[in-house]
N, C-alpha and C positions, 0 to 999 in steps of 0.2 A: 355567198354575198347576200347580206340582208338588204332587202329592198323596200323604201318606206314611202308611200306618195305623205305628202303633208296640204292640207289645205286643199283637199281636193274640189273641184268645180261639181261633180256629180255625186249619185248617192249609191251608183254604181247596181250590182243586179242583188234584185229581189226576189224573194222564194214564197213558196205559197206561206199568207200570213198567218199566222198562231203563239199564244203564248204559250206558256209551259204551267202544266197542272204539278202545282207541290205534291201533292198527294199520288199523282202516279207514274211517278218519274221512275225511269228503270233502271237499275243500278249498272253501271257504265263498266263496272269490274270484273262483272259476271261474262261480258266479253274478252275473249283472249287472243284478239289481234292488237296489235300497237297502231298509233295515229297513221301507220305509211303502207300499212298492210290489208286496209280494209277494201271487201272487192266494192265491186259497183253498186249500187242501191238497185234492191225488186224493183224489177217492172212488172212485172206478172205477178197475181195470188200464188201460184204452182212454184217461182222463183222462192217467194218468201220461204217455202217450207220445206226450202232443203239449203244448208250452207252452217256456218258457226253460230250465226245471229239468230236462227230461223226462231229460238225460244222468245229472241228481245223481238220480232214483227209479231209475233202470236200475241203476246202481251200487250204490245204498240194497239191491235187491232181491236182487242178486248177492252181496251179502253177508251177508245173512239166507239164502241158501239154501246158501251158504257152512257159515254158523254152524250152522244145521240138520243138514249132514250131517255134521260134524264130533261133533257130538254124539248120533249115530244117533238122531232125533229120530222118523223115518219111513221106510218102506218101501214100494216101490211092489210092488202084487201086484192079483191079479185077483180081482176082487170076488165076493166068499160070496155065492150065492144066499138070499137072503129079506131081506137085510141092506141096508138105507140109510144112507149114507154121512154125516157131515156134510158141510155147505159150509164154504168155505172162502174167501174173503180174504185181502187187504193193506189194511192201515191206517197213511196215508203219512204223517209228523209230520217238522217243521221244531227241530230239538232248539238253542235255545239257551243260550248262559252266563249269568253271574250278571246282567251287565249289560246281557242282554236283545241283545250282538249274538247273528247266527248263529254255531252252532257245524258243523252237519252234518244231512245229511240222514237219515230212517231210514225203512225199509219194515218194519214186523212183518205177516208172518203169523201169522193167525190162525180158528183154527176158528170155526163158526158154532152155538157151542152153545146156544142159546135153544131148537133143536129139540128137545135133550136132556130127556125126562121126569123129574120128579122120581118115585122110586118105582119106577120102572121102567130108564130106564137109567142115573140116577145116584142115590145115597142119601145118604150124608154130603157135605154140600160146606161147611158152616162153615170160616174161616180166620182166627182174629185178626189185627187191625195195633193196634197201639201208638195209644193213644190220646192228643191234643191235650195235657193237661193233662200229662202224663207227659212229653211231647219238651219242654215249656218247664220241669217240675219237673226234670229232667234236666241241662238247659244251665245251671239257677239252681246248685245242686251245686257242678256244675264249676268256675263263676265263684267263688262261695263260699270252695271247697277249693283255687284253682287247680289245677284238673286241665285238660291239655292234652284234646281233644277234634276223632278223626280219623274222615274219614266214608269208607267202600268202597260201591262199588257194583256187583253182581255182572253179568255179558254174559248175557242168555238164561236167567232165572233159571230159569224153570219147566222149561226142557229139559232139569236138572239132574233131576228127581224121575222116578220108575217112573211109568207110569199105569196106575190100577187097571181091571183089566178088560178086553174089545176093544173101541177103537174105530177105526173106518174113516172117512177122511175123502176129499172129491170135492178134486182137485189146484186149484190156484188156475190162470191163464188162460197162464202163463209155461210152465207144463210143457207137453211132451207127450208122455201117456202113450197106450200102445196103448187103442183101445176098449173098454171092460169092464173098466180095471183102474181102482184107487182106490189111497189111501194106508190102509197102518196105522201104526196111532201105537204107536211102541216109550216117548215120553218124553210127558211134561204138553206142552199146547200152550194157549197164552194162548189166550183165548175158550169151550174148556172149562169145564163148569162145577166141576168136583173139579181143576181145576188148582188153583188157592191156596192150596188143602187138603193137597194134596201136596206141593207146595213146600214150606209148613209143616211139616209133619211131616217132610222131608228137612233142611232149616235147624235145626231146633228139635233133631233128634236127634247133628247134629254140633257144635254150640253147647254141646252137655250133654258131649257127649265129650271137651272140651276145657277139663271139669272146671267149668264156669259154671252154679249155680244159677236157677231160676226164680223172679220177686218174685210170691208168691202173689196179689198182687191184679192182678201184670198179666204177662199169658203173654209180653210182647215183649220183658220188660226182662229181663237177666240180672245176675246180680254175683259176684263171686268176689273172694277174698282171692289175690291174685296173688304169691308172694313176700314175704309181711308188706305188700304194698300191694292195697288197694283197687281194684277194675277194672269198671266199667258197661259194658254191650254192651246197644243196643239194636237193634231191627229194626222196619221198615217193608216188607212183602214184599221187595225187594231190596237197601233200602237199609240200610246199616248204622252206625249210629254208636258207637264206643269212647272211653271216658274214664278216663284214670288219670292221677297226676298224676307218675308217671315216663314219660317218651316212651319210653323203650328198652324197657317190658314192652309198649306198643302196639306198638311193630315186631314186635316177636317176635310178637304175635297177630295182626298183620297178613300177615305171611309166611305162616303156618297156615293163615289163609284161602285166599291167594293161592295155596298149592300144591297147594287142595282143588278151586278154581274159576277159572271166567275173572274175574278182578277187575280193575277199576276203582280204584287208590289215589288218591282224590283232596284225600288231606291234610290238614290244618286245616280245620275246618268252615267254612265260608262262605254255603252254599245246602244250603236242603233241604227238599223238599217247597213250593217255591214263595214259602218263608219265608228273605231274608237275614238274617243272623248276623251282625252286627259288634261285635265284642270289643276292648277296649281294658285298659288297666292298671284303669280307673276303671269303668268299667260295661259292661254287656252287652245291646245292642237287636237286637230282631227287628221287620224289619218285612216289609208284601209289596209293595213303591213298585214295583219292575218289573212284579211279577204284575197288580197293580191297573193300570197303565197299559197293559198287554197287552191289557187286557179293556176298557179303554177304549178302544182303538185301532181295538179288533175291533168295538163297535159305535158307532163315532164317525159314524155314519149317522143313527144314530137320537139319541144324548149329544149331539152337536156338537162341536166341537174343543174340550177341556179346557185346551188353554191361550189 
């Protein structure tokens, strides 16, 4: 039995954010489990490097350290006397498309900030996202006004923002570094607790630069009169959706982006946040029929086979 919600209230669960790098996406074929077969995603580095996949996390990790150094994310140096490092991780995720095949494999590092005190080594960590009611007031608009409606998705968001203050982090099990040394963190690193804070504050200050307004009741949305038209830009920590109902002022603000960040252009909206989109001359549904079956799939132990 197919099971579809439509019109859903929520935006339902979220996974650590990132877009997807064209350039090192791993070939989905080169695995040879089918969509119902696949075991549990690594928890452990030592997990990764033993099962079917273990060649797609070795490449996943290669290119998150890739992407790290490209963005001078970290520094290896020898560690300050009196100073404790955070830990440090991989968090190995199976990134699929709209329709629920695979798309690629990914490894993010990430810090192990739960050590972090509040008060002591971190203070502001608030970060708004856009809230539920807003992404569905938003696409209603669009459909409304016919405004065309493109989503970007930024590479590595948080390694884009400063990180306030020093911190030092312990290397994950891939490195090797001399005894005694650690990482310092020149950029925000997911698991941080002022990372999304920062990110914020980086996004939110070049969004204003490029002349877009803040909707006083909600920090994610923006608008601007664009050339005598109308332009919405919202944000989800990295994800981003644009709405005008001339296409030619979104490329133009699509390109601004793209020459600011590693972007993601992934076009006409379709997927987002777990919710599809499908748009027609005559009306406009969201629903989560993938997401919902994911999560059936995953505990089809305990549910029993749904169809």
């Amino acid at each position: 039995m197919k099971r579809t919600l439509t019109n859903c209230a929520t935006l339902g669960e979220v996974h650590a954010v990132e877009a997807d790098d064209l350039d090192t996406l791993v070939d989905a074929d080169e695995c040879p489990l089918t969509a119902n077969e696949y075991p549990p995603e690594p928890v452990t580095y030592e997990e990764s490097l033993i099962g079917p996949e273990s060649k797609q996390w070795k490449i996943a990790r290669q290119n998150e350290r890739r992407a790290l150094q490209q963005k001078d994310v970290l520094e290896a140096v020898p560690k300050p006397d009196g100073i404790r490092p955070v830990k440090s991780r991989y968090v190995y995720k199976r990134k699929f498309d709209k329709s629920g095949e695979l798309k690629k494999h990914k490894a993010r590092m990430i810090a192990l900030g739960f050590g972090q005190v509040q008060g002591v080594d971190v203070f502001n960590t608030f970060a708004p996202v856009v809230k539920s009611i807003t992404v569905r007031l938003l696409l209603a608009i669009a459909f409304l006004y016919n405004m065309a409606v493109h989503q970007l998705d930024v590479s590595n968001a948080f390694c884009y923002a400063d990180i306030e203050g020093d911190v030092y982090m312990e290397a994950t099990s891939d490195y090797d570094l001399p005894e005694g040394w650690c990482f310092k963190l020149h950029k925000a690193l997911y698991g941080l607790r002022t990372s999304p804070r920062s990110w914020w504050k980086h996004i939110d200050k070049y969004i204003k630069s490029l002349h877009f307004k803040t909707c006083i009741l909600e920090p994610c949305l923006y608008h601007m009169l664009y050339k005598g038209t109308v332009m919405y830009l919202m944000i989800y920590v990295d994800d981003t959706l644009i709405a005008c109902s001339n296409i030619d002022y979104i490329i133009e603000i699509k390109k601004k982006f793209c020459s600011k960040f590693d972007m993601s252009d992934m076009g006409i909206l379709e997927h987002f946040l777990n919710i599809r989109v499908v748009r027609t001359t005559n009306y406009l549904k969201m629903d989560q029929s993938v997401y919902i079956q994911k999560v059936l799939d995953k505990h089809v132990d305990y549910l029993g086979d749904p169809k």
